[in-house]
PAZAPA-4460 file (N, C-alpha, C; in steps of 0.05 Angstrom, whole numbers, plus 32768, in hexadecimal, padded with zeros to 4 digits):
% residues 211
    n_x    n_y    n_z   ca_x   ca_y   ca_z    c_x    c_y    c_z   seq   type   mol
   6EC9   8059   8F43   6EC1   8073   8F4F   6EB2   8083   8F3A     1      X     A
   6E97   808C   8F41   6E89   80A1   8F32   6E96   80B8   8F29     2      X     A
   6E95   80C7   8F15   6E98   80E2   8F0C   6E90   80F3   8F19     3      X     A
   6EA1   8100   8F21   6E90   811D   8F32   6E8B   812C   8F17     4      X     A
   6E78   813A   8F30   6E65   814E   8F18   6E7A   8162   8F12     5      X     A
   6E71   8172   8EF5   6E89   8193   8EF4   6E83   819E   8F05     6      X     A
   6E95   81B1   8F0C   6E9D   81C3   8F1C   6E9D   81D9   8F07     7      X     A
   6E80   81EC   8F1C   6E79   8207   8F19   6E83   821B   8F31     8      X     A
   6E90   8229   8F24   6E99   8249   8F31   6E8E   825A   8F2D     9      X     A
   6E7E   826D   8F45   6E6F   8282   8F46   6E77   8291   8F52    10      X     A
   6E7B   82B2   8F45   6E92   82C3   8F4B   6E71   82DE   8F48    11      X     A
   6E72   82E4   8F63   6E64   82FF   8F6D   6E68   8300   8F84    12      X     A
   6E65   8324   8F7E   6E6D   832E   8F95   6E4C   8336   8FB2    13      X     A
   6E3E   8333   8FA9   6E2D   8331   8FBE   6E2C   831A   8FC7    14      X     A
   6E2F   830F   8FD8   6E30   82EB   8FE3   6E10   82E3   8FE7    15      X     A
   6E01   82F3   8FEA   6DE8   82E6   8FED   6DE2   82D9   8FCA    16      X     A
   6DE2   82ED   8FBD   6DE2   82E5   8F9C   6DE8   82D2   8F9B    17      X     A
   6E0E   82CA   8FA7   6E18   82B9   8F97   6E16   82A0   8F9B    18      X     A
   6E09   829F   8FBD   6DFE   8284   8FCE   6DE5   827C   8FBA    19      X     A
   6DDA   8294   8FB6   6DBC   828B   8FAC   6DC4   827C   8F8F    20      X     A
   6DD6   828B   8F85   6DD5   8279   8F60   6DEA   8259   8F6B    21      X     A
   6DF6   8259   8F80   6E03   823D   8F86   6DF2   8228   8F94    22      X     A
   6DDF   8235   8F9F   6DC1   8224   8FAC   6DB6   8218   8F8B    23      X     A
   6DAD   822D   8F85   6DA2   8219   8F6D   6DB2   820B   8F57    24      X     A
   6DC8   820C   8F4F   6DDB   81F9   8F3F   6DE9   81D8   8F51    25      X     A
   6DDD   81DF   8F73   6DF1   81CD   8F7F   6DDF   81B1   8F85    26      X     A
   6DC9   81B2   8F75   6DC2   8198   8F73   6DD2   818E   8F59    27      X     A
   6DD8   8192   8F4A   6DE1   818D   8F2D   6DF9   8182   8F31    28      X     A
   6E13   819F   8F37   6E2C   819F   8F33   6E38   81A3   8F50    29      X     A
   6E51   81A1   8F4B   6E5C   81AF   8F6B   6E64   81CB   8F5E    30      X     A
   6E62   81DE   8F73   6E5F   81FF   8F72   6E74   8203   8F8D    31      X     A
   6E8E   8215   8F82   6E91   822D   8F8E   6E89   8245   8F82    32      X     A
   6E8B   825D   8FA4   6E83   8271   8F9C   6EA3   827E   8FA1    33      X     A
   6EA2   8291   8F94   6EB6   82B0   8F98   6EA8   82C7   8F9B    34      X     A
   6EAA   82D5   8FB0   6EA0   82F3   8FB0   6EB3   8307   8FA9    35      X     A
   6EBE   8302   8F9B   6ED7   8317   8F8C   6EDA   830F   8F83    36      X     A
   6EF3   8321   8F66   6EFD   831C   8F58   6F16   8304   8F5B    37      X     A
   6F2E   830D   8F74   6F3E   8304   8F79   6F3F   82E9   8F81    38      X     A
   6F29   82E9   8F92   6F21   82D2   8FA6   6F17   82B6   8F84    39      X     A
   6F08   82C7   8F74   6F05   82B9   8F58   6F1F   82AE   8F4F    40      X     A
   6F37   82B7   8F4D   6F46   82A5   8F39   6F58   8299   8F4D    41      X     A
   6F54   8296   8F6B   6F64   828E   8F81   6F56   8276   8F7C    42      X     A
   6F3C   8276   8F79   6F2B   8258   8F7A   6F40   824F   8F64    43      X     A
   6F37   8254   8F47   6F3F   824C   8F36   6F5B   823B   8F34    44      X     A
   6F71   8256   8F42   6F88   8249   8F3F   6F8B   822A   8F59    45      X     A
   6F81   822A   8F71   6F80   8217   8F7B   6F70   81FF   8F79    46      X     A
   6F5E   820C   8F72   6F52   81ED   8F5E   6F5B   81D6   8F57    47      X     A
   6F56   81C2   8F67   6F64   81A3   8F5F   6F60   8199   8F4E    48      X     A
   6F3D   819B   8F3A   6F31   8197   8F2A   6F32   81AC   8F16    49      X     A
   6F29   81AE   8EF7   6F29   81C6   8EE6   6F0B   81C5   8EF4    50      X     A
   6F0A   81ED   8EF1   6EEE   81EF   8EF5   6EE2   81E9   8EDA    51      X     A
   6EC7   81F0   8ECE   6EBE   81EA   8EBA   6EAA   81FA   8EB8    52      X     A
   6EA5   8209   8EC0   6E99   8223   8EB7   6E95   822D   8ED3    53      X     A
   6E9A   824E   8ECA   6E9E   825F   8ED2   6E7B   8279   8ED7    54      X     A
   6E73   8283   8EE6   6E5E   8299   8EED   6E67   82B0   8EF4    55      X     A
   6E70   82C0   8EE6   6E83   82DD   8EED   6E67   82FE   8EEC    56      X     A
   6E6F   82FD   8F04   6E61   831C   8F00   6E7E   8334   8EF9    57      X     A
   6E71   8342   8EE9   6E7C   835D   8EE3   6E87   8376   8EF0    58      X     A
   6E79   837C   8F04   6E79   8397   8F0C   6E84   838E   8F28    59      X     A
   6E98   8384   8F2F   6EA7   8384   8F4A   6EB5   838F   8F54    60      X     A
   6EBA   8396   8F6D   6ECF   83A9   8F7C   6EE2   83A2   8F7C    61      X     A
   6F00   83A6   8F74   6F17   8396   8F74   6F1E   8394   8F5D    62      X     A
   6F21   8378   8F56   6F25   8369   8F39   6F0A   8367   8F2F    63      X     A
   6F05   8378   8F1D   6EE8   8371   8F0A   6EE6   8352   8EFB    64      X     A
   6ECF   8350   8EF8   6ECA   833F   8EE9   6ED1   8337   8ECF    65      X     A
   6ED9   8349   8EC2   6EE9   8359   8EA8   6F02   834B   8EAB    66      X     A
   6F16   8350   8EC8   6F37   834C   8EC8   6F2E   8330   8EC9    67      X     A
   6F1F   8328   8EDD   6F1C   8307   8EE1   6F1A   82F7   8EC9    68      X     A
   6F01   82F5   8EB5   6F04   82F0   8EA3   6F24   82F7   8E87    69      X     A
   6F2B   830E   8E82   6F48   830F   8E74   6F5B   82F7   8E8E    70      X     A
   6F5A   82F2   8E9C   6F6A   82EA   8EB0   6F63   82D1   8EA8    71      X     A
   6F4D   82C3   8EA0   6F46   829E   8EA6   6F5B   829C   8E88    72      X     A
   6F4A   82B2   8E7A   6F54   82A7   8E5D   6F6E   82AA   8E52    73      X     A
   6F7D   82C1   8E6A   6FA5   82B6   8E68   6FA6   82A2   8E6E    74      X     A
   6F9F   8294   8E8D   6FA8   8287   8E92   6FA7   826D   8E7D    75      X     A
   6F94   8269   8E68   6F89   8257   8E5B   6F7E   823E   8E5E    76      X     A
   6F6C   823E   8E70   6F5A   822B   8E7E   6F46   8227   8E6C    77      X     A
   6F3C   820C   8E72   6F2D   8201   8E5D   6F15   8200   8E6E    78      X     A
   6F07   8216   8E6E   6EE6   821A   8E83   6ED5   822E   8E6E    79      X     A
   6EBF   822A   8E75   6EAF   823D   8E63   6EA6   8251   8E7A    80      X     A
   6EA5   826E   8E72   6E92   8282   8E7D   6E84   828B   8E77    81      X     A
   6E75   8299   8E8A   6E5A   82A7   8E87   6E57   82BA   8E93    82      X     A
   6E5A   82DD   8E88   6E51   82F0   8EA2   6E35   82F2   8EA8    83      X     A
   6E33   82F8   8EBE   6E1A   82F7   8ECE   6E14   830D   8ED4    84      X     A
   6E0B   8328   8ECD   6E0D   8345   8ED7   6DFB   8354   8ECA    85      X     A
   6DFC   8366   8EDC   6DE3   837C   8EDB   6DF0   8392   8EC3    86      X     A
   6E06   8392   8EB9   6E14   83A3   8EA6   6E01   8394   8E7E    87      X     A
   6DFA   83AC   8E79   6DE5   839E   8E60   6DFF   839B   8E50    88      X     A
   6DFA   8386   8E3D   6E18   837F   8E25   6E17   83A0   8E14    89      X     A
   6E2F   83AB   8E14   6E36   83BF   8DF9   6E4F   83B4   8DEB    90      X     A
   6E59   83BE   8DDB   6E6E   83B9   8DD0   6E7F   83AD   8DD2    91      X     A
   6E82   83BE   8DE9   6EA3   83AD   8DF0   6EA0   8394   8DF4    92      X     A
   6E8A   8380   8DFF   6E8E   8370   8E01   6E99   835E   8DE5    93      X     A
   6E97   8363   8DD0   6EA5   8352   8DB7   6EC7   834B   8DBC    94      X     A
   6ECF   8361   8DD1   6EF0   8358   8DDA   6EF6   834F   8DED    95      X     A
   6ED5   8341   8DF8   6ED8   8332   8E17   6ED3   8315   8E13    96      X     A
   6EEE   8300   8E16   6EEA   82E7   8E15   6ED6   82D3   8E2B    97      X     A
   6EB6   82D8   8E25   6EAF   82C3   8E3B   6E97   82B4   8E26    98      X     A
   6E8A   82A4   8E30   6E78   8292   8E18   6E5A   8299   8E1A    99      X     A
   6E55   82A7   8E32   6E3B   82AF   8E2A   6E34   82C3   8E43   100      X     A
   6E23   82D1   8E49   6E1B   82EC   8E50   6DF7   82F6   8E57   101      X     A
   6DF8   82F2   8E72   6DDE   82F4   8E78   6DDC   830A   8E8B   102      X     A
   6DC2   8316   8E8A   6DC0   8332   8E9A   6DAD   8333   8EB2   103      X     A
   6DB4   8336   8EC3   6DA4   8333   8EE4   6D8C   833F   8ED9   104      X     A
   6D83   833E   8EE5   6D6F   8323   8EF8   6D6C   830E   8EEB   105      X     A
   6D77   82F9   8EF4   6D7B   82D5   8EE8   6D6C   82C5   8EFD   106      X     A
   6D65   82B7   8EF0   6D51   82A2   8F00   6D5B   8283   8EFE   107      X     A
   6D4D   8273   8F12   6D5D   8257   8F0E   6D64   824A   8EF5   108      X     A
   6D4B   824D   8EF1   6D51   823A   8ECC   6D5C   8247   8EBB   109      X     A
   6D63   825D   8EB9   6D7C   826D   8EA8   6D8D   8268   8EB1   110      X     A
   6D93   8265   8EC9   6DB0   8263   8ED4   6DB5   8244   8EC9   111      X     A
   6D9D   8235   8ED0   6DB2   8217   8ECB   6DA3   8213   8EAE   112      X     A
   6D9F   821F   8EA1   6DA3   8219   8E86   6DB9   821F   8E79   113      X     A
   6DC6   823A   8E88   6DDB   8245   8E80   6DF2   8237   8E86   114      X     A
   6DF6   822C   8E9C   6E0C   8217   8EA4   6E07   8202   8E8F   115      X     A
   6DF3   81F2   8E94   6DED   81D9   8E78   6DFE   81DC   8E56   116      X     A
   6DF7   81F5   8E4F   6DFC   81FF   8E36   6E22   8201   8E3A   117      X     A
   6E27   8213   8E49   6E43   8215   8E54   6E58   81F9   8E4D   118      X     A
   6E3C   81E2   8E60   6E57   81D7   8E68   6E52   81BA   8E45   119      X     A
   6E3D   81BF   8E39   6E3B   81AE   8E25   6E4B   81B5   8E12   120      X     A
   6E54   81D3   8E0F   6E5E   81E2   8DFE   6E80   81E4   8DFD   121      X     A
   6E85   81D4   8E13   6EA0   81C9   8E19   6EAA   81AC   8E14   122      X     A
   6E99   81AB   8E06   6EA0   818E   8DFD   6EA6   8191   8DD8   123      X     A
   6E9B   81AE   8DD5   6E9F   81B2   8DB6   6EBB   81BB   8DB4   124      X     A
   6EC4   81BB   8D99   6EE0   81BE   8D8D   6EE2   81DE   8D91   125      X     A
   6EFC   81ED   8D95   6F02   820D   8D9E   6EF5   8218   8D8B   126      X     A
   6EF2   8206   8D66   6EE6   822C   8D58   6ECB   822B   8D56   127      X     A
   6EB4   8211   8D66   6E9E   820C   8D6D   6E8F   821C   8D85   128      X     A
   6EA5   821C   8D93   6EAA   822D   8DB1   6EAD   824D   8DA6   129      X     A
   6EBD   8253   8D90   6EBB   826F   8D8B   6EA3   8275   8D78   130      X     A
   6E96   825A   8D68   6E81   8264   8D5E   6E66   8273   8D70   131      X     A
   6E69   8263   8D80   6E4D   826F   8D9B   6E58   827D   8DAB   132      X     A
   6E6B   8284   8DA7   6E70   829A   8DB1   6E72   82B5   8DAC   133      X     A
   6E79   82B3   8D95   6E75   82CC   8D7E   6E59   82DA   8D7E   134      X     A
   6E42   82BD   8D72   6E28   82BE   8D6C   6E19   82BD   8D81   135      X     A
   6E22   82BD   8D9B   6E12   82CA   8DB0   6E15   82E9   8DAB   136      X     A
   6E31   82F2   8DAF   6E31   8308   8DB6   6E22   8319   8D9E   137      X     A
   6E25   8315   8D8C   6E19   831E   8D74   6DF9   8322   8D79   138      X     A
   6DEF   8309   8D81   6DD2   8309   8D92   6DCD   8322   8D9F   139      X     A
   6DD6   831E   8DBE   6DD6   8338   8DCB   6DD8   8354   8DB7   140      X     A
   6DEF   835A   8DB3   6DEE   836E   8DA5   6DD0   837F   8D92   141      X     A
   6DCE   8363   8D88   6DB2   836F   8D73   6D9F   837A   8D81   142      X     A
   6D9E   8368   8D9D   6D87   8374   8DAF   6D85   838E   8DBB   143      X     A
   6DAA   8399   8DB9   6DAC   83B5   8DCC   6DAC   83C7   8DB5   144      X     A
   6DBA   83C2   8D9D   6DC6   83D7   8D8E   6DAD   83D4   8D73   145      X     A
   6DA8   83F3   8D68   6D95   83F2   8D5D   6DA6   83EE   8D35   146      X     A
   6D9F   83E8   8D1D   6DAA   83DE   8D04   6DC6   83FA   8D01   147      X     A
   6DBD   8411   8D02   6DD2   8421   8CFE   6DE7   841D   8D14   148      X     A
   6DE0   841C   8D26   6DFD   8419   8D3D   6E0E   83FF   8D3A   149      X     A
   6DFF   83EF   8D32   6E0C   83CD   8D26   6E1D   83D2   8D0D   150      X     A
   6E13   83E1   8D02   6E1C   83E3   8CE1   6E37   83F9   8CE7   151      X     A
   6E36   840E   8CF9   6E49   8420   8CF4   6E62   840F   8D08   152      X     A
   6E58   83FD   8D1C   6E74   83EC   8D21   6E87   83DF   8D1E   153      X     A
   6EA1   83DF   8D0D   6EAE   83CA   8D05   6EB7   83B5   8D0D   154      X     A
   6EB7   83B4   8D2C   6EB4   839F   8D41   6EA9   8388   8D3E   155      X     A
   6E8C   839D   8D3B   6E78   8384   8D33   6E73   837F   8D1A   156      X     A
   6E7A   8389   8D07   6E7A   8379   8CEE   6E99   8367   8CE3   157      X     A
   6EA7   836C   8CF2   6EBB   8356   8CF7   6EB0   8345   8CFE   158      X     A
   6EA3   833F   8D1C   6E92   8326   8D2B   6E86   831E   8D0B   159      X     A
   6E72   8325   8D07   6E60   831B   8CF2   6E78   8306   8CE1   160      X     A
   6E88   8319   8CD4   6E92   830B   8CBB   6EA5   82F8   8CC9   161      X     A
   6EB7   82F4   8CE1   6EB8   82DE   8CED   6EAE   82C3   8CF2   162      X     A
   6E90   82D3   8CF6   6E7A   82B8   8CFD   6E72   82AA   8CDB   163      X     A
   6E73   82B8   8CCF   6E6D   82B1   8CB3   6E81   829D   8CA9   164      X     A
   6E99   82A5   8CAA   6EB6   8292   8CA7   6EB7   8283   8CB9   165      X     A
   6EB5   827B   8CCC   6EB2   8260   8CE8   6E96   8249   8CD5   166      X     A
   6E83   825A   8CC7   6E6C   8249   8CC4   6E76   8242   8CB3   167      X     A
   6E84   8248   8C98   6E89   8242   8C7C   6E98   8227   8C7F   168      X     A
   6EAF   822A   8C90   6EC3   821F   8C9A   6EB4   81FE   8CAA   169      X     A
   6EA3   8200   8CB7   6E9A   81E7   8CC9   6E7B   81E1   8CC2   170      X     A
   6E75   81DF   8CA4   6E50   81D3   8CAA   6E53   81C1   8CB8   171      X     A
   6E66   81A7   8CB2   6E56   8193   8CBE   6E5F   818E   8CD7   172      X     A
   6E77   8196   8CE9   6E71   819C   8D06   6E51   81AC   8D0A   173      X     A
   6E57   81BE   8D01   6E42   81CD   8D07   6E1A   81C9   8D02   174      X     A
   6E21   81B0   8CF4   6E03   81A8   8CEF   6DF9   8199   8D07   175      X     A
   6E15   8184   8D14   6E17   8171   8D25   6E0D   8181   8D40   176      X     A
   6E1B   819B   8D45   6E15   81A7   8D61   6DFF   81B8   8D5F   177      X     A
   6DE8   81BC   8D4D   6DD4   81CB   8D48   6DC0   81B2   8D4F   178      X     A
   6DCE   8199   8D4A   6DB8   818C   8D52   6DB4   8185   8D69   179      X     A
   6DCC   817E   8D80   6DCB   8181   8D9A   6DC6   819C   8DA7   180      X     A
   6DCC   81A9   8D9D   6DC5   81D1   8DB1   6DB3   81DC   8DA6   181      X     A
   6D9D   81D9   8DAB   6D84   81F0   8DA8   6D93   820A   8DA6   182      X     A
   6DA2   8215   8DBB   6DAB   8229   8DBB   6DBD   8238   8D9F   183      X     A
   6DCF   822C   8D92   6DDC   822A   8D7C   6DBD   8225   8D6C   184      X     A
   6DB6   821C   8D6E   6D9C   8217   8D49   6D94   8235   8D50   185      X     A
   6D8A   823D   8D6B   6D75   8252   8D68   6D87   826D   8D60   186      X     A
   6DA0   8273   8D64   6DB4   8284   8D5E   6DC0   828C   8D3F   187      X     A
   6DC0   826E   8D35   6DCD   8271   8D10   6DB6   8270   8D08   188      X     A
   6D94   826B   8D12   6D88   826B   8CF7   6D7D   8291   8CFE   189      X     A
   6D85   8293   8D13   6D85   82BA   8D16   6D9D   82CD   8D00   190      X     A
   6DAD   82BF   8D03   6DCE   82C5   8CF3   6DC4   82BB   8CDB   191      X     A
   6DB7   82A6   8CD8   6DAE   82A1   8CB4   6DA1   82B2   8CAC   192      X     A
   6D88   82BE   8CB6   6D7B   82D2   8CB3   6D7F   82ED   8CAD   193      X     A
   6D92   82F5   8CC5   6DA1   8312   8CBC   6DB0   8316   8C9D   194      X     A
   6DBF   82FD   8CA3   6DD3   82F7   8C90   6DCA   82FC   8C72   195      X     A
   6DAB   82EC   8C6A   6D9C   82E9   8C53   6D95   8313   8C4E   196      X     A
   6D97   8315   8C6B   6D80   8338   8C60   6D9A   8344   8C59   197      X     A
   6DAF   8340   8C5F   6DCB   834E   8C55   6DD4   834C   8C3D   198      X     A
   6DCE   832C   8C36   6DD5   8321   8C15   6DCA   8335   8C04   199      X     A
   6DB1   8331   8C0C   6D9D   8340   8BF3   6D9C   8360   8BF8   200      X     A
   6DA3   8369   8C0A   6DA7   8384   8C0B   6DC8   838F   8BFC   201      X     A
   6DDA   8382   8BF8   6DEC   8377   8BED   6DF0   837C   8BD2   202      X     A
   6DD9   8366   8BD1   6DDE   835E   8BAC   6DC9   8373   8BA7   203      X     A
   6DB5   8385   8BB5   6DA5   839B   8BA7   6DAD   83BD   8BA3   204      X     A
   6DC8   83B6   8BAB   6DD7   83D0   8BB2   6DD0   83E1   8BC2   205      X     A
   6DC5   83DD   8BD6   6DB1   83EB   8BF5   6DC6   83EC   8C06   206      X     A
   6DCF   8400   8C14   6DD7   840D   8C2B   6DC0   83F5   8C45   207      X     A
   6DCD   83EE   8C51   6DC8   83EA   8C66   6DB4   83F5   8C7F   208      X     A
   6DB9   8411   8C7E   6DB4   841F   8C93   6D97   842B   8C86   209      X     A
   6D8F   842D   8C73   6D7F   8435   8C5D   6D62   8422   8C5D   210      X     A
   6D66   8408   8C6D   6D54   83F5   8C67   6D3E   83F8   8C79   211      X     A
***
């Protein structure tokens, strides 16, 4: 007997949306949808199969996308997620456990690039899984928040020095999955970069916010 394909769960609450992002993944994978929150971890818990990644929108009536997600990751299921939502990343997201984070309007090949990445990324070891996960969110961030709002967060300079200690800790996992994920190479040699303008701002006795 062949392998069935993973099983993708797509959790929005407009159903036209959520038909439309399961139309285009359902040549690939098999796709349910949820249009709620609730109706989301009802799939989950009945599930004969583990799902294997997860499409969570944010901003839902009921159970948000927020409870759903804290909710996969009590339960402690081994699926990767992704929110899918019109909410731009701020902060808080650094205390939201999901693996990566994309902002409406998404188009086919983001979406199933994003599943691809997801579900490759589940085959890596948990502090591999928290490295890209960290250094996404870190990504986003740079894009919303301007050097002083990054710098005056301790949040996010926890993230940072986290991601710094995961890298110290795993080169050579980490050489091995830079060479399969485009995604991971194009992220640490961004994190190498910051990282280098911090050293030397560092060792020159420069304020940060000053540069």
């Amino acid at each position: 007997m062949s392998e069935l394909p993973p099983l993708v769960l797509v959790v929005e609450d407009e159903p036209d949306l959520a038909d439309l992002y399961a139309a285009w993944l359902g040549d690939e994978y098999r796709v349910r949808t949820a249009y709620g929150g609730q109706e989301a971890l009802d799939e989950v818990d009945a599930a004969e199969d583990t799902v294997d990644a997860i499409l969570l929108d944010r901003r839902m009536p009921g159970l948000s996308g927020d409870e759903v997600l804290a909710a996969v990751r009590e339960r402690g299921l081994d699926c990767r997620v992704a929110m899918v939502t019109a909410v731009e990343p701020d902060f808080d997201i650094l205390s939201m456990g999901f693996d990566d984070y994309l902002v409406k309007p998404v188009t086919s090949d983001t979406l199933r690039e994003t599943v691809e990445g997801l579900l490759r990324r589940g085959e890596y070891d948990t502090e591999m899984q928290e490295l890209f996960s960290l250094t996404s969110k870190k990504a986003m961030l740079e894009t919303e928040k301007n050097a002083t709002e990054l710098a005056d967060n301790e949040e996010y300079q926890r993230l940072t020095d986290r991601i710094a200690e995961i890298r110290s800790q795993a080169d050579e996992s980490l050489e091995a999955v830079t060479e399969e994920d485009d995604d991971f190479e194009k992220l640490f040699q961004d994190f190498d970069t910051d990282h280098d303008i911090d050293m030397d701002l560092d060792a020159n006795g420069a304020d940060p916010d000053d540069a």
